[in-house]
C-alpha positions as CSV (number, residue, x, y, z in Angstrom):
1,X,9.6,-48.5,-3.1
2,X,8.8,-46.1,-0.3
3,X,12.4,-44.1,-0.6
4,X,11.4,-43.8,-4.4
5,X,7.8,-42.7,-3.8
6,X,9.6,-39.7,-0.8
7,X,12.4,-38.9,-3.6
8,X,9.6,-37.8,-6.0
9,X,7.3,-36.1,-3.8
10,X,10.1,-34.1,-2.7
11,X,12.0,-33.9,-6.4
12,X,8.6,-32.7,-7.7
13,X,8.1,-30.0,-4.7
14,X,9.6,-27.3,-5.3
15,X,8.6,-26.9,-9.4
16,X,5.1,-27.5,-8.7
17,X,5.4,-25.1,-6.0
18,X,7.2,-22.6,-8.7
19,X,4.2,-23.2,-11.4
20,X,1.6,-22.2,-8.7
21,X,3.8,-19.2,-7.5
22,X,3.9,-18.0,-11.0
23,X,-0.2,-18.6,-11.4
24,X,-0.9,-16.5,-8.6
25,X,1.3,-13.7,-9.8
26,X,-0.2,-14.1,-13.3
27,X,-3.9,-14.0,-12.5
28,X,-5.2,-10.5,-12.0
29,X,-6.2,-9.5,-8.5
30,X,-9.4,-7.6,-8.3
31,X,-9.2,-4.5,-7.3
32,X,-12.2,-4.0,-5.2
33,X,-10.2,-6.6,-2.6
34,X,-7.6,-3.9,-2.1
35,X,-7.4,-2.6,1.3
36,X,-6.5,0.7,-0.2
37,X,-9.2,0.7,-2.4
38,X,-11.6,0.2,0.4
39,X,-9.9,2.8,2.2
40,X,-10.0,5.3,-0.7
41,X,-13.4,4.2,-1.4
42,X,-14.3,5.0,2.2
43,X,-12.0,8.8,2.0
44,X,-14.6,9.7,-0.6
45,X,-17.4,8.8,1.5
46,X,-16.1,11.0,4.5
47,X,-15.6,13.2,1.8
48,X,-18.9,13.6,-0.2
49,X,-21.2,12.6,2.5
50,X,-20.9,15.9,4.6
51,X,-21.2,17.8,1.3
52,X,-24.4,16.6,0.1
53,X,-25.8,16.3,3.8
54,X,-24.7,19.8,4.5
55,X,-26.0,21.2,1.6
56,X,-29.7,19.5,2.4
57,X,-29.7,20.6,6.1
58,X,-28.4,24.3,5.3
59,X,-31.1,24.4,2.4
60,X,-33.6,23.3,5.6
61,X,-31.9,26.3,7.7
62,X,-32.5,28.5,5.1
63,X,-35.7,27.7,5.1
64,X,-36.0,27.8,8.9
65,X,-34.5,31.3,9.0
66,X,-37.3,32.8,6.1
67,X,-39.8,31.8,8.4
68,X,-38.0,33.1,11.1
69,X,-37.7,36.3,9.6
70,X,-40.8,36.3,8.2
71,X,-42.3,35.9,11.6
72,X,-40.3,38.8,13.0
73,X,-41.5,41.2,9.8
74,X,-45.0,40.5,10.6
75,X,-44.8,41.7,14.1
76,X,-42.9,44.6,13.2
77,X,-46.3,45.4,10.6
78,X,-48.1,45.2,14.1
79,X,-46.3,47.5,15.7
80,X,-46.4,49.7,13.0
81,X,-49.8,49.3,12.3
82,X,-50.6,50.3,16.3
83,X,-48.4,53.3,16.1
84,X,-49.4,54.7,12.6
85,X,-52.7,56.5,13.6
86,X,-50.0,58.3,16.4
87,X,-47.5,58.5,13.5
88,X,-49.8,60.4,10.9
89,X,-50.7,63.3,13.2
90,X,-48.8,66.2,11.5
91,X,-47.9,68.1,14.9
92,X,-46.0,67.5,17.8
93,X,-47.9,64.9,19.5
94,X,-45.6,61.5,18.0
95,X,-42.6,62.8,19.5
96,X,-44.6,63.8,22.8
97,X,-46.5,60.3,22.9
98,X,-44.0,57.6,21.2
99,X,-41.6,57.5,24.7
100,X,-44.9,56.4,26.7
101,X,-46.8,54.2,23.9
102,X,-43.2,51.9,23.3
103,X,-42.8,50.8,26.6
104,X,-46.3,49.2,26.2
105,X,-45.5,47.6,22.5
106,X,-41.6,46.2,24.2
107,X,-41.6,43.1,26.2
108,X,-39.1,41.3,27.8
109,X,-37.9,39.9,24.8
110,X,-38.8,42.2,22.0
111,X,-37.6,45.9,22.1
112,X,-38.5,48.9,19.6
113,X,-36.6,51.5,18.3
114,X,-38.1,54.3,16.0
115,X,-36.2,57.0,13.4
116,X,-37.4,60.3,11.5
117,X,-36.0,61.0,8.4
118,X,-37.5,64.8,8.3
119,X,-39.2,65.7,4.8
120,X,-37.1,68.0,3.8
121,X,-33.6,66.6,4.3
122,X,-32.3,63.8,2.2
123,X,-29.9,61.0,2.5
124,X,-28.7,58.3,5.3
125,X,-27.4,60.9,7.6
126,X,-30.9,62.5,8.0
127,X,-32.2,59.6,9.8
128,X,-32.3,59.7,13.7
129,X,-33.3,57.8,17.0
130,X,-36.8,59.9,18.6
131,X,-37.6,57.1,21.2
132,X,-36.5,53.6,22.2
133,X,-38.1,51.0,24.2
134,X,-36.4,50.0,26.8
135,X,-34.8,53.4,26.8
136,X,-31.0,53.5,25.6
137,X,-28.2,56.4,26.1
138,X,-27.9,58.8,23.7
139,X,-24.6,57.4,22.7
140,X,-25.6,54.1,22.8
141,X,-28.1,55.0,19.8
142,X,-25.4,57.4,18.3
143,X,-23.8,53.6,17.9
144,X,-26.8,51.9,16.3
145,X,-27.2,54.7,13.6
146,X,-24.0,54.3,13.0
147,X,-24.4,50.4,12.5
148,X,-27.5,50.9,10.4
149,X,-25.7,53.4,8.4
150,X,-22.1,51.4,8.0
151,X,-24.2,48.3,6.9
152,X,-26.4,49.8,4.2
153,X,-30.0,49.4,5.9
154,X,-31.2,52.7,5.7
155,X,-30.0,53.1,1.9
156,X,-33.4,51.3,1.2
157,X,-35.0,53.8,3.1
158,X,-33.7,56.8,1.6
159,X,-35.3,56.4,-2.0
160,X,-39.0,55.4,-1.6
161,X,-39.6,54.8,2.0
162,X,-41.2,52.1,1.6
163,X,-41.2,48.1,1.4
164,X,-41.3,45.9,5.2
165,X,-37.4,44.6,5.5
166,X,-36.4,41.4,7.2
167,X,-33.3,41.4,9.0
168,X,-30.9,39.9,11.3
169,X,-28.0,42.0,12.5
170,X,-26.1,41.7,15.6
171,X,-24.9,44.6,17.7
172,X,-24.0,45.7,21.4
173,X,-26.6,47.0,23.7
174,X,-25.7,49.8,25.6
175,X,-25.9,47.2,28.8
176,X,-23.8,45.1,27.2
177,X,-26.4,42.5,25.9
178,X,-26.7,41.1,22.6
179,X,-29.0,42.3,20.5
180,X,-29.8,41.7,16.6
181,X,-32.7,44.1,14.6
182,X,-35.4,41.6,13.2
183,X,-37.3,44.5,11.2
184,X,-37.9,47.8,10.2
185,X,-40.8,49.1,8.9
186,X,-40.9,52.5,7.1
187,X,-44.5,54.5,7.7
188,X,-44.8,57.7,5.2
189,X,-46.4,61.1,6.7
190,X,-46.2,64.7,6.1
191,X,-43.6,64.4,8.8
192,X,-41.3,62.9,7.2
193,X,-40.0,59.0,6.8
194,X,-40.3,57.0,10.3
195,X,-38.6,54.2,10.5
196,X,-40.2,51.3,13.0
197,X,-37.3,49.1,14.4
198,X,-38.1,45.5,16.2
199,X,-35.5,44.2,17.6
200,X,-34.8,41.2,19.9
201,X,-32.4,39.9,22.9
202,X,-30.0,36.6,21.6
203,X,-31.5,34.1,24.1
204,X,-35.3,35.0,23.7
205,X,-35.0,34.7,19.9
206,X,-34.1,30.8,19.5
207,X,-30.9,30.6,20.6
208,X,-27.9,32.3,18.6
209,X,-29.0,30.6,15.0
210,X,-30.9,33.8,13.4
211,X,-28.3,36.0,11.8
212,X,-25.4,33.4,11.5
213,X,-23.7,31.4,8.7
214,X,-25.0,27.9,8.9
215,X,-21.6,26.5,9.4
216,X,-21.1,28.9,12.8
217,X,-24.1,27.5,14.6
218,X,-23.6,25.2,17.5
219,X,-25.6,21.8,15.9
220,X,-23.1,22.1,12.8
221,X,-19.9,22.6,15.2
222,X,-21.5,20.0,17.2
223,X,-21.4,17.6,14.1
224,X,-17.9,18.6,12.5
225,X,-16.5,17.8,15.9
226,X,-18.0,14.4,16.2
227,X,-17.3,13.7,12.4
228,X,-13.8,14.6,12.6
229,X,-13.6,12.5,15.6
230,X,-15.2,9.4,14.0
231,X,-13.1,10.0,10.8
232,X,-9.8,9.8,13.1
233,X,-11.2,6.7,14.3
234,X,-11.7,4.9,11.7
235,X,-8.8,6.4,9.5
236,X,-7.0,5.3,12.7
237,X,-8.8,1.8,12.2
238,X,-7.7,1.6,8.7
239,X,-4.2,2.7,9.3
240,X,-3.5,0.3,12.3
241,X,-4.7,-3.0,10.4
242,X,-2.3,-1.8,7.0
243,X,0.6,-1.2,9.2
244,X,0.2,-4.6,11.3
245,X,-0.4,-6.5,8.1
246,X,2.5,-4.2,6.6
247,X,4.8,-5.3,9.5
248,X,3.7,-8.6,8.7
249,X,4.9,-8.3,5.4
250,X,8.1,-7.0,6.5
251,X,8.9,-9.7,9.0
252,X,8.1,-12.2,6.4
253,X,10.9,-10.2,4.1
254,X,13.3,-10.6,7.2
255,X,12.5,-14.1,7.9
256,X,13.2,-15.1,4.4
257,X,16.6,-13.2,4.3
258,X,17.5,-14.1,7.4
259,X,17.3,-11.2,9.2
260,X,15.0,-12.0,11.9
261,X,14.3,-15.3,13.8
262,X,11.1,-17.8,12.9
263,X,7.8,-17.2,15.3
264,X,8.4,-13.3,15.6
265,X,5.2,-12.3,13.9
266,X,3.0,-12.6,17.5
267,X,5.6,-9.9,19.1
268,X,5.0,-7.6,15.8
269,X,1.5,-7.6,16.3
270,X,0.0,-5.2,17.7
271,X,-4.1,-5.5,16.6
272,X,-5.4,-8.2,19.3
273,X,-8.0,-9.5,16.4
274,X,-5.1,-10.7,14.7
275,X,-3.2,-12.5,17.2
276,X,-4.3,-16.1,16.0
277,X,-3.1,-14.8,12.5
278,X,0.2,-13.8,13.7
279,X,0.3,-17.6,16.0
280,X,-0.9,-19.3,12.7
281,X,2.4,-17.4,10.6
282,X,4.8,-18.6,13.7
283,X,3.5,-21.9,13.4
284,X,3.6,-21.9,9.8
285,X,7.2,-20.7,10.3
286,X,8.0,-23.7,11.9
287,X,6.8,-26.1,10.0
288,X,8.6,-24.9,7.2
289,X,12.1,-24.8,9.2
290,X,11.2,-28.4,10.3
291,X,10.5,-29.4,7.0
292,X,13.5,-28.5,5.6
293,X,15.5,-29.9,8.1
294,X,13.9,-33.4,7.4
295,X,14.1,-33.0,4.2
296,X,17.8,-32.9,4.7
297,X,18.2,-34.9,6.7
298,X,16.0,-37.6,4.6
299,X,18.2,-36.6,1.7
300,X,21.7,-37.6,3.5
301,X,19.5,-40.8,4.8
302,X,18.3,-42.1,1.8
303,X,22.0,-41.2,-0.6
304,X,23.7,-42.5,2.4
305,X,20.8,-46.0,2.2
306,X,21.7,-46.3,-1.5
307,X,25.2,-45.7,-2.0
308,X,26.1,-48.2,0.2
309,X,24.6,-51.0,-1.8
310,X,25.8,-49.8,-4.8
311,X,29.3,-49.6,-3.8
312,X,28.8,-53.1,-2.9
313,X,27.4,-53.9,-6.5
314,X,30.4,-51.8,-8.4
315,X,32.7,-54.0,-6.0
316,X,31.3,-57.2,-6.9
317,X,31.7,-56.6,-10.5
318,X,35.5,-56.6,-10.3
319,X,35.7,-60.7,-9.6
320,X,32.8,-61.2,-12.2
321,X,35.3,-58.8,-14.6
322,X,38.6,-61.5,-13.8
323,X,36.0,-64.5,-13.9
324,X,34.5,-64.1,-17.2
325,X,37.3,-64.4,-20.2
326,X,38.2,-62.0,-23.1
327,X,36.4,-64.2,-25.5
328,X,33.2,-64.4,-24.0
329,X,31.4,-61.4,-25.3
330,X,28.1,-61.7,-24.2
331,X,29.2,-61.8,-20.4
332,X,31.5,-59.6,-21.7
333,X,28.7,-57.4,-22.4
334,X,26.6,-58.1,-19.6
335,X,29.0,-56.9,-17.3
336,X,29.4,-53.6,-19.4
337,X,25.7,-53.0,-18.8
338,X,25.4,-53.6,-15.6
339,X,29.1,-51.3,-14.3
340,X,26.3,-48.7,-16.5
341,X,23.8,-49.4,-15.0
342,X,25.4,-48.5,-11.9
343,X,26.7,-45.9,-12.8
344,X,23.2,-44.7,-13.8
345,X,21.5,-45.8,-10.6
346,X,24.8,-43.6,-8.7
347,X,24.3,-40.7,-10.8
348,X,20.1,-40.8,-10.3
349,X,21.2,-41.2,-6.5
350,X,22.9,-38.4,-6.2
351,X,20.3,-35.5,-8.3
352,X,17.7,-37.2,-6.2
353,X,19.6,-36.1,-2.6
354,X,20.7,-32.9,-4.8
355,X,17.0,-32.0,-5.4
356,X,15.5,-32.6,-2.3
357,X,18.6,-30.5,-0.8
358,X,17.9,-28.0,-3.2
359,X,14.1,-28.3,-2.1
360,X,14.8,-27.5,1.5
361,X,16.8,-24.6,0.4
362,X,13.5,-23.3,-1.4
363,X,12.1,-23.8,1.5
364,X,14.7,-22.3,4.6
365,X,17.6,-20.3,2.6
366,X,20.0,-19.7,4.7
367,X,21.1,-15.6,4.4
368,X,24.6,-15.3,5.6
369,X,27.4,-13.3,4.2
370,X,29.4,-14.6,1.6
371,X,32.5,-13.6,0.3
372,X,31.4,-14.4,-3.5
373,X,35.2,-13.5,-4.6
374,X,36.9,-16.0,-2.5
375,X,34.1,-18.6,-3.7
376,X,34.6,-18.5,-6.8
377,X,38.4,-18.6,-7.0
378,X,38.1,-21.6,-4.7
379,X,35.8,-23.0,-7.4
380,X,38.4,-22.2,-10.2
381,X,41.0,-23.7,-8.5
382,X,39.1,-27.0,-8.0
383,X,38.1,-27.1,-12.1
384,X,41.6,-26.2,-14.0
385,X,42.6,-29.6,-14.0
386,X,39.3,-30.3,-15.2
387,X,39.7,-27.9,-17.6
388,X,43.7,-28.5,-18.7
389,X,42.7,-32.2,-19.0
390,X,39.8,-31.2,-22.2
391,X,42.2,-28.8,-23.8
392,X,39.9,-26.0,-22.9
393,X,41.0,-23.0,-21.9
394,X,39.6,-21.2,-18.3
395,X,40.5,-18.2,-16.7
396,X,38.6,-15.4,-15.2
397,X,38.5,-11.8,-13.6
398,X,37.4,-11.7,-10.1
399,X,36.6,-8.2,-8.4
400,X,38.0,-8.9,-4.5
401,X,35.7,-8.9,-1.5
402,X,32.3,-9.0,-2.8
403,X,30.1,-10.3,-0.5
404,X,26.8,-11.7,-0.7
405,X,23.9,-12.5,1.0
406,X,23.4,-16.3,1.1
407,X,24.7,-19.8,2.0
408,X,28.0,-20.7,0.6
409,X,26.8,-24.6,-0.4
410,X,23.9,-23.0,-2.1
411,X,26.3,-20.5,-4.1
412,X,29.1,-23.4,-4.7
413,X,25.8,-25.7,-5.9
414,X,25.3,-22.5,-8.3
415,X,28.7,-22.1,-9.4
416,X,29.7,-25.6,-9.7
417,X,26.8,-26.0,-11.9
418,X,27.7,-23.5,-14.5
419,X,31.1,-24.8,-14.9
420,X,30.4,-28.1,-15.2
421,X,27.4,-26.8,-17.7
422,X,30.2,-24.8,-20.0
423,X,32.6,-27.8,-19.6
424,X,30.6,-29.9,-21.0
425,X,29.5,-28.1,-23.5
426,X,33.3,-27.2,-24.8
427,X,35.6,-29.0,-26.9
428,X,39.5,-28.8,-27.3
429,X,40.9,-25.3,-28.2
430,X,37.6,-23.3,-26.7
431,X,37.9,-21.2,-24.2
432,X,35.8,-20.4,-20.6
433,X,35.7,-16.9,-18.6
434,X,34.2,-16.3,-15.5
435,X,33.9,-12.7,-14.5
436,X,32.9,-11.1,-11.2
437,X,32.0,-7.4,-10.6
438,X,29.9,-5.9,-8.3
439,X,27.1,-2.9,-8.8
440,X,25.7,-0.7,-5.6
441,X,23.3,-3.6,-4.7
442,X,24.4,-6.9,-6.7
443,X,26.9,-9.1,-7.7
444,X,27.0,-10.0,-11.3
445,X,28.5,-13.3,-12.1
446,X,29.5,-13.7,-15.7
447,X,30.2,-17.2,-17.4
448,X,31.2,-17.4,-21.2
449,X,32.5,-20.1,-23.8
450,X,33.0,-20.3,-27.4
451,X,31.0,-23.6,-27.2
452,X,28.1,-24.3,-29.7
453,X,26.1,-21.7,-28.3
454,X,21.6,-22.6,-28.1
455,X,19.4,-22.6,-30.6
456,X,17.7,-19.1,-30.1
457,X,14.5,-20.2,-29.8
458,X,15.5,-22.9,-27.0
459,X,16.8,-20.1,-24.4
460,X,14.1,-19.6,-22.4
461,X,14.0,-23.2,-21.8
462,X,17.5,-24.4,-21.0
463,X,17.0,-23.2,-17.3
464,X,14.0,-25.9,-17.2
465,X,13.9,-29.0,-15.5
466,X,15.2,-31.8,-17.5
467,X,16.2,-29.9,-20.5
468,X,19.7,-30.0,-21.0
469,X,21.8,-28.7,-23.8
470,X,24.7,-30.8,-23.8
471,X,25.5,-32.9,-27.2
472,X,22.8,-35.8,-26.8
473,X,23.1,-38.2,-29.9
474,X,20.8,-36.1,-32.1
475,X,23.4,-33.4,-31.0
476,X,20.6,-31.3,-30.5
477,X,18.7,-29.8,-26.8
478,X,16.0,-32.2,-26.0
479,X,14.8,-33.4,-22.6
480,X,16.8,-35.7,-21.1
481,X,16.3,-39.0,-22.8
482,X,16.6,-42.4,-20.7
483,X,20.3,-43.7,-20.2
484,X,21.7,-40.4,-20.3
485,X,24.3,-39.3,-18.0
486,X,23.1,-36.2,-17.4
487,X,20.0,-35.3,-15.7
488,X,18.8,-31.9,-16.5
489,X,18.9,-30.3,-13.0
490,X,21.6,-28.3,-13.2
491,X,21.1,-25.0,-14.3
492,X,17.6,-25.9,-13.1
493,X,18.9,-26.3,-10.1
494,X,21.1,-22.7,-10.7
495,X,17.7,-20.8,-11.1
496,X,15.8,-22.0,-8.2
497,X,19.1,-21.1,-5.9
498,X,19.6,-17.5,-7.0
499,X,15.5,-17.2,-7.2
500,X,15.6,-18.5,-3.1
501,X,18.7,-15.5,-2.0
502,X,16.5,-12.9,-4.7
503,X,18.9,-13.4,-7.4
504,X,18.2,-14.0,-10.9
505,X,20.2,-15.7,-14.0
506,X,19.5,-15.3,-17.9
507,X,21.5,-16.4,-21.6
508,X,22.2,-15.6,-24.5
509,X,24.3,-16.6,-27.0
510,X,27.7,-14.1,-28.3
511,X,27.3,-12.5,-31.4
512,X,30.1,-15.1,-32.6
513,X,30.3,-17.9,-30.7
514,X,29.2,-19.5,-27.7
515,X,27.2,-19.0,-24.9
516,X,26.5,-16.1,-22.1
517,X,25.0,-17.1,-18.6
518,X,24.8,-14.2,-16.0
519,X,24.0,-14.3,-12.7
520,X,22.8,-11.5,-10.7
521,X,23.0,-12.2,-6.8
522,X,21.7,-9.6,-4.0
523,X,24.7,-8.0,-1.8
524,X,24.6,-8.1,1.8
């Protein structure tokens, strides 16, 4: 009772691990659990988040630098307003006075500069320096007309002389320090057009902001630094957990296909918070290995527990055979049975050990390189008798030295299966091919007979477990009914091998006769 409760636990294993499989790649993943979603997600964020916060903060600079300026404008009305009355005076005194009254009106941080614009001439070129406070070389304020000139300034002038104007320009002071006009304030006499100029050092007139794109000042550099070095961070962040977890994913690949050894996802790791996942994977690892080696191992034990008492049994029947006459028919009978019976109970024996064999596969496929040409002549070989003794007739065309990636009782299991599949199936005079060619990355395995073919609409259930399409009494593809010799497993059995080594296998019936089984199995 126990070995029959272990036989279908592990019998029932590996398809109710294939229906879940399929579930989870059925059922739609949300999208919002992507880590690339997040991480786009999060790239607009960086993205959009210094746009809008830029745009508020320079609308606040703007701002900031109207008041500024506005400040500046109404000093420069001072000054004009204190030099007018010296201003209006149609004689010589303004250009006698203005060198000693500017010194008074200039501090340390504020300088003035004034300009005539005589009455009678006309134009940008008219304008020129009477008196500067603190005083400047001649050629220093050759330079500063020039600037106000090159920059369009005095073109306001020119027209009306009139109207206070706000600005923030930057130029060289004859000692070398920065300097940037603040204002200019025209004053109208019979003079001419004078031209009042405040202007102020860089340091005394808050810093460098005044006069500079928003983007250029030191906070915003300040910012765009420490941005771009939090957005490397976490970018960096982002890009460190989808490699590890990639690498996880690739080691997992290897594992499966043999390429790399179980318990190597802790040396892949390289993100300390997910050590214990990478211990838990190794562990995991393991258990799986183990698991299919008991599983073997309980498969060879438990055939191995059975067959010998049914050897005894089939023994036994051969005095009960020479014991019980012709005549009798009901012992007769009896004995009929029960040599049936046995032969039942042997076959179940055997697609029990097969399936929990084929269960461990599932589980640990082995991944070594096969020579799939040699196999399957070997196979051949073994069947022509087989063959020659039903009348059918086999041959086949085998591409030499293609190798696979795989274990070679796995592929026999595979190809064994679909012989004995088309041999049943096949009467005297039909005929069985097996072809084997090879693409850039796969093997394709092809198996034909002029049997009775499937019913079309039973195709995509002949590779299902305990379905098989031999002739049953109804003659017809049904699940295996009880008494039958055959139990349905094997091209059952042929899917769940080529799905372990990444293979795949499909039917179809030929446009005459027969059926068509193709394999597909991964190179090495």
């Amino acid at each position: 009772m126990m070995h029959g409760r272990a036989e279908r636990r592990a019998a029932e294993t590996a398809p109710r691990a294939q229906i879940q499989s399929k579930r989870r790649h059925e059922e739609p993943r949300p999208r919002g659990n992507s880590l690339i979603t997040k991480f786009g997600l999060l790239v607009i964020a960086f993205v959009a988040l210094p746009v809008v916060v830029y745009q508020e903060f320079e609308q606040a600079y703007q701002e900031k630098q109207r008041l500024l300026l506005e400040s500046v404008r109404e000093q420069g009305r001072l000054m004009a307003s204190n030099l007018r009355p010296l201003l209006l005076r149609d004689d010589s005194t303004p250009f006698v006075e203005l060198p000693e009254r500017l010194p008074e009106l200039a501090t340390d941080e504020m300088g003035v500069r004034v300009l005539l614009s005589p009455k009678d001439e006309t134009g940008v070129e008219s304008f020129y320096f009477v008196a500067s406070a603190p005083m400047m070389a001649p050629a220093a304020l050759e330079r500063e007309r020039a600037l106000l000139v090159d920059s369009g300034i005095l073109d306001q002038l020119v027209e009306s002389c009139s109207g206070d104007l706000a600005l923030a320009v930057r130029h060289q002071s004859s000692d070398g320090q920065e300097e940037m006009l603040t204002s200019i304030t025209p004053v109208t006499t019979e003079t001419g057009c004078w031209a009042i100029i405040g202007t102020h050092v860089k340091d005394g007139f808050l810093g460098t902001s005044i006069g500079q794109p928003y983007w250029q000042t030191w906070e915003v550099r300040l910012a765009i630094v420490t941005y771009a070095l939090l957005t490397v961070l976490v970018m960096g962040m982002f890009f460190t957990i989808w490699r590890n977890i990639n690498s996880f994913g690739n080691q997992a690949r290897m594992i499966r296909t043999g390429r790399a050894a179980p318990g190597s996802f802790a040396r892949t790791n390289r993100v300390p918070e997910l050590e214990m996942v990478a211990e838990e994977f190794d562990r995991m690892t393991h258990s799986l290995v183990d698991s299919a080696d008991s599983m073997r191992r309980a498969a060879e034990d438990n055939a191995h527990a059975f067959k010998t008492p049914i050897a005894i049994m089939r023994q036994s029947l051969e005095p009960l055979r020479r014991i019980v006459p012709e005549e009798h028919t009901r012992g007769r009978r009896a004995i009929d049975l029960i040599e049936q019976a046995i032969d039942r109970l042997d076959h179940l024996v055997s697609s029990a050990r097969q399936l929990e064999e084929n269960a461990a596969e599932l589980l640990d496929p082995p991944r070594e390189p096969i020579n799939l040409s040699r196999l399957v002549e070997r196979m051949m070989n073994s069947y022509e008798d087989s063959f020659a003794a039903q009348g059918v007739g086999f041959f086949g065309t085998l591409q030499p030295n293609v190798v696979v990636r795989g274990g070679e009782d796995l592929l026999e299991t595979v190809v064994e299966n679909i012989l004995d599949n088309a041999l049943g199936l096949c009467h005297q005079g039909d005929e069985v091919s097996i072809e084997l060619t090879a693409l850039a990355s796969e093997a394709i395995v092809t198996v034909r007979d002029s049997g009775p073919g499937v019913p079309p609409g039973q195709l995509d259930h002949i590779f299902e477990r305990y379905v098989s399409f031999r002739p049953t009494p109804a003659r017809r593809i049904s699940p295996v009914p009880e008494g039958s010799s055959h139990a349905g497993i094997g091209l059952w059995i042929v899917r769940r091998n080529l799905e372990a080594i990444g293979g795949r296998v499909f039917a179809q019936n030929n446009p005459e006769r027969g059926l068509t089984i193709t394999m597909r199995i991964p190179k090495a």
